[in-house]
N, C-alpha and C positions, 0 to 999 in steps of 0.2 A: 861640656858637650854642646851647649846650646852657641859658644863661642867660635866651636867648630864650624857648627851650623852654616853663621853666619857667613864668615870666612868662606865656606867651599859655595855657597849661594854669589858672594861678590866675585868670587875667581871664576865659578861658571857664567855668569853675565856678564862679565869684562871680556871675557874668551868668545861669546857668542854672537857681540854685539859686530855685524857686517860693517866695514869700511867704508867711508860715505863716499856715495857716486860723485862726480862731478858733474855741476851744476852749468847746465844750458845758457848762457850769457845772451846769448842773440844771433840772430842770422848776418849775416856779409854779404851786402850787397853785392852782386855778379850779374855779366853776362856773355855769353858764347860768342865766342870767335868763330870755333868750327868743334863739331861733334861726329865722329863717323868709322868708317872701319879703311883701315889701307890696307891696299893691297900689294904697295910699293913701298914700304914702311924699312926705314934705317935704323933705329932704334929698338931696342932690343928688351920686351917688356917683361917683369914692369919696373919704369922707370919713371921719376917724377919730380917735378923741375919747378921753383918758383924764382921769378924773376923781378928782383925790384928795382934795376937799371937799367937800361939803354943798352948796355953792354951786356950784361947775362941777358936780356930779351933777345939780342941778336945771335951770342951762342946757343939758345934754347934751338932758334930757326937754322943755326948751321948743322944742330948734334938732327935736326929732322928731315933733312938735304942731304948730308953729308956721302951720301950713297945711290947721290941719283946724277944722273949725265948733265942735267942743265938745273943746276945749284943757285939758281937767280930765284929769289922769289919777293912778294912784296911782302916786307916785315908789317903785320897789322899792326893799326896804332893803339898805344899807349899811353896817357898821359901819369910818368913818374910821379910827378910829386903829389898826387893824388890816387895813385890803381898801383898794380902791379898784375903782372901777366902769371900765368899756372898753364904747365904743360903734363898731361895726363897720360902716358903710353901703357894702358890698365892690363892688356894679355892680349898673346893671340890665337886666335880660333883657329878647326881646322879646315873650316870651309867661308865663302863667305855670304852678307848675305845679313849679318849679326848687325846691331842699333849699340847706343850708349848714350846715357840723358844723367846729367847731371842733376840731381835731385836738389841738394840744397848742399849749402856751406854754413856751417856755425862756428860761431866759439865755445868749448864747451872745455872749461878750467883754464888751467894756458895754451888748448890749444885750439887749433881750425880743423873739423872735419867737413871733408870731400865726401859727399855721398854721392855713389852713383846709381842707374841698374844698368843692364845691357840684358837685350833680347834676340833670341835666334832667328832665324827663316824657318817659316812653317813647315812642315814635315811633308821631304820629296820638293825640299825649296832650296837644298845647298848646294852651292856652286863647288865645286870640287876647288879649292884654293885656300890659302894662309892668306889671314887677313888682320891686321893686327886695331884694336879698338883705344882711338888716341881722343882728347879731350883739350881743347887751347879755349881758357878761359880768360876774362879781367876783373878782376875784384877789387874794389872801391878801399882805398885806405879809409879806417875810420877809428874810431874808439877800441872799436873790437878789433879791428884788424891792421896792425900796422908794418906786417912783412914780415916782422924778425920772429914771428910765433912757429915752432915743430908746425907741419903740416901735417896730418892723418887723411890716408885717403881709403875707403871703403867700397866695394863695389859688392853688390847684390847680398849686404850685409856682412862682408868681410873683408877684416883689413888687410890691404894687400901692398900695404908701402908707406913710408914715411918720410920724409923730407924736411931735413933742418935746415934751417935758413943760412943763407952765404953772404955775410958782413958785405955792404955796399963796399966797391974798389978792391975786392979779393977775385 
C-alpha cells in the first residue's frame, strides 16, 4: 500500500509540474524608421517581413508601393552587415485616426518578440476611412539578434503573426 502511495504521489507531481516558460535573454537594440496608419496602404494585413539584404529591403519597399501610381520612393538606409530592417503591416481599422508604437523587441528563447500597442481617436474623433497600422523598424545585429531567429510579433498583447526568416540570396 504505502508503495502505491508513493508511486501515485510521483505520477501526480510529474503530471503537475507546468512546463518551463521561456527565459527573456535581452532586449534588441531598434529604431523607427516610420510608425503610423495608411490610408493608402498595398499590403494586406497582417503581414510581416524581415529583411537581412539589400535585396529583400528593397522588395520589403516594392510589396509597400506596389499599388500606388508613383512607385519611386527613397529605400531608408540600412546598414547589412550590422542591422537588418522589419516591416510590420499589424491590421487595419475602420476608421482613421488610430497610433502604433513599438514597445520593445527581445529575445526570449530562440526567438525575437515585436511588442507593440496601437491606440484609437478619441470618441466622435473618427475619420470615416480604412487605415491600415504599418511599423518599418532597424534592429542592431548582435548576440541576441542575428536575423535568422522566427520573429513573433504581438500587438496590444496578442500575437498576431510570425515570420520565419528567408536564408540571405533566396
Amino acid at each position: 500500500m504505502k508503495k502505491g502511495a508513493i508511486a501515485l504521489t510521483m505520477l501526480l507531481t510529474s503530471c503537475s509540474s507546468a512546463p518551463s516558460t521561456p527565459r527573456v535573454m535581452g532586449q534588441i537594440a531598434f529604431h523607427v524608421i516610420s510608425e503610423k496608419q495608411n490610408p493608402t496602404y498595398c499590403v494586406d494585413a497582417p503581414d510581416f517581413q524581415v529583411a537581412t539584404t539589400e535585396s529583400q529591403w528593397i522588395d520589403v519597399f516594392d510589396q509597400e508601393t506596389q499599388c500606388q501610381p508613383q512607385r519611386d520612393v527613397q529605400l531608408p538606409d540600412v546598414d547589412f552587415t550590422r542591422e537588418a530592417g522589419l516591416a510590420a503591416w499589424w491590421r487595419v481599422e475602420s476608421c482613421l485616426g488610430f497610433r502604433v508604437h513599438t514597445d520593445s523587441i527581445e529575445r526570449v528563447g530562440p526567438q525575437i518578440i515585436v511588442s507593440a500597442t496601437s491606440s484609437g481617436p478619441g470618441p466622435g474623433a473618427c475619420a470615416a476611412a480604412r487605415g491600415e497600422l504599418e511599423s518599418f523598424l532597424v534592429l542592431e545585429k548582435s548576440n541576441l539578434f542575428t536575423g535568422n531567429e522566427t520573429v513573433k510579433f504581438v500587438l496590444n498583447g496578442v500575437t498576431v503573426g510570425t515570420e520565419r526568416p528567408t536564408p540571405a540570396g533566396s
